[in-house]
C-alpha positions in Angstrom: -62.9 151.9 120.4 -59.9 149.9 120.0 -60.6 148.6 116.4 -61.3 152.3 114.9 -57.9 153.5 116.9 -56.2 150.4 115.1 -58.0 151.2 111.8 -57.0 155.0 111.9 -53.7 154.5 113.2 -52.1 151.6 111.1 -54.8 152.0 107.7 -52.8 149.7 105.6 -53.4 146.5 107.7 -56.0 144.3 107.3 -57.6 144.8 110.6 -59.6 141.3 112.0 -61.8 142.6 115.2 -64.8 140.5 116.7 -66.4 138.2 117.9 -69.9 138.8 117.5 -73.0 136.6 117.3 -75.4 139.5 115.5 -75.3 141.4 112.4 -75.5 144.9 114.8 -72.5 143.7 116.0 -71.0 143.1 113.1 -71.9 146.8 112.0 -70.4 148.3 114.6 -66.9 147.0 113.7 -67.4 147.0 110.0 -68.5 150.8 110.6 -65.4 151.5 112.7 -62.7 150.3 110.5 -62.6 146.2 110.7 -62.2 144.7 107.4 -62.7 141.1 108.6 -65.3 140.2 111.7 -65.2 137.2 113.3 -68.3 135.2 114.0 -68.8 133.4 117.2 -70.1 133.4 120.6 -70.5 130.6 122.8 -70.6 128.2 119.8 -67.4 125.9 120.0 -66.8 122.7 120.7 -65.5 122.8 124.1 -67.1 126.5 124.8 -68.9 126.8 128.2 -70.0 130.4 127.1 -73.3 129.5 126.5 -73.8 127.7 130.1 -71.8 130.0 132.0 -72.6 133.0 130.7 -75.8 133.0 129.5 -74.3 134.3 126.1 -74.2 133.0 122.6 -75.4 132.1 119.7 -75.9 129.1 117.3 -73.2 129.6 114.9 -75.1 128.9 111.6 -78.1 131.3 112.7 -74.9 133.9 113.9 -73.4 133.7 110.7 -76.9 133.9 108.7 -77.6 137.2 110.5 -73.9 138.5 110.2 -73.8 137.6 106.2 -77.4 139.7 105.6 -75.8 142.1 107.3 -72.7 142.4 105.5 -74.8 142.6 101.9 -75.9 146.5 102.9 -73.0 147.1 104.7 -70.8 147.2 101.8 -73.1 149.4 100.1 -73.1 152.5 102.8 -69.4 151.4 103.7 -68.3 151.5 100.1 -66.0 149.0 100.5 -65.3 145.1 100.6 -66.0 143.2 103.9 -65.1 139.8 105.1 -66.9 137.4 107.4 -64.9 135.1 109.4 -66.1 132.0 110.7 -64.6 131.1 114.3 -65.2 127.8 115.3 -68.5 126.0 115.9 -67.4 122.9 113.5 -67.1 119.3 114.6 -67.6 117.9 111.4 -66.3 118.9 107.7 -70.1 119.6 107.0 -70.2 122.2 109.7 -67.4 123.7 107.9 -69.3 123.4 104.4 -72.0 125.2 105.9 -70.5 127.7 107.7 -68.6 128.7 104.3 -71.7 129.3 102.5 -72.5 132.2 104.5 -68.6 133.6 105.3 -65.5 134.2 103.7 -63.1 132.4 105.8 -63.9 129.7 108.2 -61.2 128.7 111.5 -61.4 125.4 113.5 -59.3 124.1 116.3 -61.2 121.3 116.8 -60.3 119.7 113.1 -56.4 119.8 114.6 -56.6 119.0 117.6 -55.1 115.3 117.9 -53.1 115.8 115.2 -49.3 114.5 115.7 -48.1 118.4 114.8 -50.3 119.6 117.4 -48.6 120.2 120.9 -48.9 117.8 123.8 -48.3 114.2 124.4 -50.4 111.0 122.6 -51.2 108.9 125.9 -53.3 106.3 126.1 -56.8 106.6 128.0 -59.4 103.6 128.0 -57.5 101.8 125.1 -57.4 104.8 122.8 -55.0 107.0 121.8 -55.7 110.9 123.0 -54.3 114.0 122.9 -55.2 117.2 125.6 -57.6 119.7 124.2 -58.3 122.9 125.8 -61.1 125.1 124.6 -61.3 128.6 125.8 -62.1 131.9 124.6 -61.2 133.8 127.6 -57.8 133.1 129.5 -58.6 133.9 133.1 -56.3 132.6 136.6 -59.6 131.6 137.6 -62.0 130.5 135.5 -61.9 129.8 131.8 -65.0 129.9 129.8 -64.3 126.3 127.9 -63.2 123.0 129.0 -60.3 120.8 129.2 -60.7 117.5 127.5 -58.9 114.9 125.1 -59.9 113.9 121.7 -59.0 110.7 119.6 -55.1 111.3 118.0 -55.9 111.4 114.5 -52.3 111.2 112.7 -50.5 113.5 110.9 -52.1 116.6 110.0 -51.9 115.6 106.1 -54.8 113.2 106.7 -57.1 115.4 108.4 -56.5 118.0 105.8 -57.6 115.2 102.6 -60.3 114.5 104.7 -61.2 118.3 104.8 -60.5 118.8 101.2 -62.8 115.6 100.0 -65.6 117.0 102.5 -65.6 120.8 101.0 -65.4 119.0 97.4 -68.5 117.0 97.6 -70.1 119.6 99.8 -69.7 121.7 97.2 -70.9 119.8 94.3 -74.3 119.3 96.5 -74.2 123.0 96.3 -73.7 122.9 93.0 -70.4 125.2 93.4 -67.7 124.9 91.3 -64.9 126.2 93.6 -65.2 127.7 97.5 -66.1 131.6 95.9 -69.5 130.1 94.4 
């Protein structure tokens, strides 16, 4: 209900609604005015979803379903449509796999640990770690992710060539030229 209200009211944005973990799902907000879905239940890094909830999906088999889906869709919507990505990568090959079957792909966990991340680098059995929080729903009481540290990585420049050199050689196995193929 809220994405069509947001879709009919304000037409000229470009309206992100989700997340889902099926291509029905996907549908539904595609069919009532969201131009990008994001993809993702239960599958991140630090989510709890799964074990708490009972809900979720893998996120390659989500976005698999999801990206089938999206092929009719834009046929009996008659318009473009965008699959987002969200989360579910721990390593750059997560990422090279999850863009073969969306548009756009978002990760916390490549950032996190990062110097231009928030929070303080403290040491913790001889390593250098930052505070991580993964959560998809913000609750006084319960939060359905975890709170944990991961290994400071540096500035965020480095993570990002080591992102770049991933998706490049991931995409030559692929035998893409750029992201689009």
């Amino acid at each position: 209900k809220m994405t069509r209200y947001i879709s009919s009211k304000y037409p000229e944005v470009l309206l992100i609604s989700g997340n889902v973990a099926t291509g029905d799902g996907a549908y539904r907000l595609w069919e009532a005015g969201a131009d990008v879905v994001k993809v993702n239940v239960g599958a991140g890094s630090l989510c709890t979803t799964r074990v708490e909830t009972g809900a979720g999906v893998a996120q390659l088999s989500a976005l698999l379903d999801v990206w089938e889906t999206k092929k009719s869709a834009e046929n009996k919507l008659n318009r473009n449509l965008y699959v987002m990505s969200d989360g579910g990568m721990s390593y750059v090959g997560d990422l090279v796999k999850s863009l073969c079957f969306s548009d756009i792909a978002m990760s916390g966990h490549f950032f996190a640990g990062t110097e231009e991340t928030p929070g303080e680098v403290v040491e913790y059995n001889g390593m250098m770690v930052k505070g991580y929080n993964g959560s998809s729903t913000h609750k006084t009481n319960h939060i359905e992710g975890v709170k944990s540290y991961v290994k400071y990585r540096g500035p965020m420049s480095k993570e990002l060539q080591k992102i770049l050199e991933g998706l490049q050689s991931g995409c030559s196995y692929q035998g893409a030229h750029n992201l689009s193929e």
